[in-house]
C-alpha positions in Angstrom: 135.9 29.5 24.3 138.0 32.6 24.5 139.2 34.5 21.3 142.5 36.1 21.6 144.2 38.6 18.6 147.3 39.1 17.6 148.0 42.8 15.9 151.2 44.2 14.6 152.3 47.7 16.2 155.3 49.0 16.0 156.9 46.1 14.0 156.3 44.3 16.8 153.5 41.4 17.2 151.0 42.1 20.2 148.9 39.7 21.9 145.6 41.3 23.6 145.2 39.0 26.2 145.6 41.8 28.9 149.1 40.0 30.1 152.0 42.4 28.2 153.4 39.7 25.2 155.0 40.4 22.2 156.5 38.8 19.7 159.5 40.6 17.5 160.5 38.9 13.8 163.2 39.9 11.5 162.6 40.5 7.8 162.5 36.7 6.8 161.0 35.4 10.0 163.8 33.0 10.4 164.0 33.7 14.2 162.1 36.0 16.7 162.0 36.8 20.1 159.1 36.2 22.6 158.8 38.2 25.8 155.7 37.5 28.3 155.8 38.0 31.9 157.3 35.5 32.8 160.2 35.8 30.5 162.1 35.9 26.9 162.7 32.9 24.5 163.7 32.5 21.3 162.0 31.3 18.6 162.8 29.7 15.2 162.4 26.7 13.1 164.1 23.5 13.3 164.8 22.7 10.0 165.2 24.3 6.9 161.6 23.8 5.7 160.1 25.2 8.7 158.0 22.3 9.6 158.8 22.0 13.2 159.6 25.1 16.0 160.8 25.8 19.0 160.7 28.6 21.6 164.3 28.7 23.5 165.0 30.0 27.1 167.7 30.2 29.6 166.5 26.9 31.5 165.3 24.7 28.0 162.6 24.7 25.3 159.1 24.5 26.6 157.6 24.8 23.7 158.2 22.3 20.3 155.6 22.3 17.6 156.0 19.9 14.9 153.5 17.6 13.6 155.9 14.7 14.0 156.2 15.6 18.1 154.6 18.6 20.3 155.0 19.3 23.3 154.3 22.8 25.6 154.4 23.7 29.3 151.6 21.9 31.9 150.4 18.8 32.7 148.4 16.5 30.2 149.2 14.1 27.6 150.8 14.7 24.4 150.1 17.7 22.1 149.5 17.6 18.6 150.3 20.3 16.4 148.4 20.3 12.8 149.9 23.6 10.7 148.1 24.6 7.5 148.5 26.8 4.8 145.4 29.6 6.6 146.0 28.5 10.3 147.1 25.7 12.1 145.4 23.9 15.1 147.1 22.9 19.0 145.1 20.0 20.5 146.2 18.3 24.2 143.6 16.2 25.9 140.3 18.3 24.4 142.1 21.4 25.2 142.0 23.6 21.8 144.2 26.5 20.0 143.1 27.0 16.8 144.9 30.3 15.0 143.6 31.5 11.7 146.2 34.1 9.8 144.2 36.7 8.6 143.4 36.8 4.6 145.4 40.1 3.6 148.2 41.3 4.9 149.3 43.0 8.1 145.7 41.8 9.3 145.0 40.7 13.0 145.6 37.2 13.4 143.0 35.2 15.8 143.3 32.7 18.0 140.2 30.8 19.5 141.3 29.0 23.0 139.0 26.1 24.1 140.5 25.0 27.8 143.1 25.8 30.1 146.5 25.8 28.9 149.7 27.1 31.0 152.1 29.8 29.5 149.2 30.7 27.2 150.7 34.0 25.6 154.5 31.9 24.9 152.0 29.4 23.3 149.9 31.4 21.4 153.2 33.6 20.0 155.2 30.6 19.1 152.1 29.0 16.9 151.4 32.8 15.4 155.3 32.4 14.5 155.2 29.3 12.9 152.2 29.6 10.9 153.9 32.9 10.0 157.2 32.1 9.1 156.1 28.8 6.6 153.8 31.7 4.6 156.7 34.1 5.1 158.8 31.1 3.2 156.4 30.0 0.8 156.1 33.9 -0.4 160.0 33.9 -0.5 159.9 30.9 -2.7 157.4 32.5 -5.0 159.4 35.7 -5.5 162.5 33.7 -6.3 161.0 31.9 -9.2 159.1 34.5 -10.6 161.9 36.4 -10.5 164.1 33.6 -11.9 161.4 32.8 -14.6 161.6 36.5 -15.8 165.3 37.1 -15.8 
């Protein structure tokens, strides 16, 4: 198993694994932009509750994570995606990402790797953005009806 981190610098999300990836938000993490070496994508939910997400390039989306449907870049059988309100868990034939948002805010996020898996970092960045942008939401939500309630 291989631990990987993802840190904020700069307002922009870094990924440590040694390859240069980054992932930049906007201020309600509606949509982002992924770059790795091997390219730039889009990211962003695609529907209004952010339950599913997708990362977006010039030749397609490799990468859709929704619990309904998964699917990301390689061979192997189907991925399943399993978001939660802490972390959220990949899974594709015994392969493992498991990403756990960190506890206070502007924490490192982790991400524990079990297996091979091809266009790690877009993988890794597009899960840290959807676990992300549902707490994003959800904090949203909160601030609108406690602001509602007291007005």
């Amino acid at each position: 198993m291989t631990t990987l981190t993802v840190r904020k610098q700069d307002g922009v999300f870094v990924l440590d694994s040694g390859a240069h990836a980054s992932l930049r938000t906007g201020w309600t993490w509606r949509c982002g932009e992924i770059r790795t070496g091997t390219g730039r994508w889009t990211v962003a939910p695609t529907d209004r509750r952010r339950i599913g997400f997708t990362a977006q390039g010039e030749h397609g989306v490799p990468v859709r994570l929704d619990p309904r449907r998964s699917h990301v870049p390689g061979p192997g059988g189907v991925a399943h995606w399993a978001p939660g309100r802490c972390g959220g868990e990949l899974v594709r034939d015994g392969h493992r990402l498991a990403v756990r948002l960190p506890g206070r805010r502007g924490g490192p996020i982790r991400v524990d790797v079990t297996g091979e898996w091809a266009e790690l970092e877009l993988v890794v960045l597009t899960a840290c953005f959807a676990l992300t942008s549902q707490r994003r939401r959800r904090t949203l939500i909160m601030m609108a009806v406690v602001s509602g309630a007291s007005g």
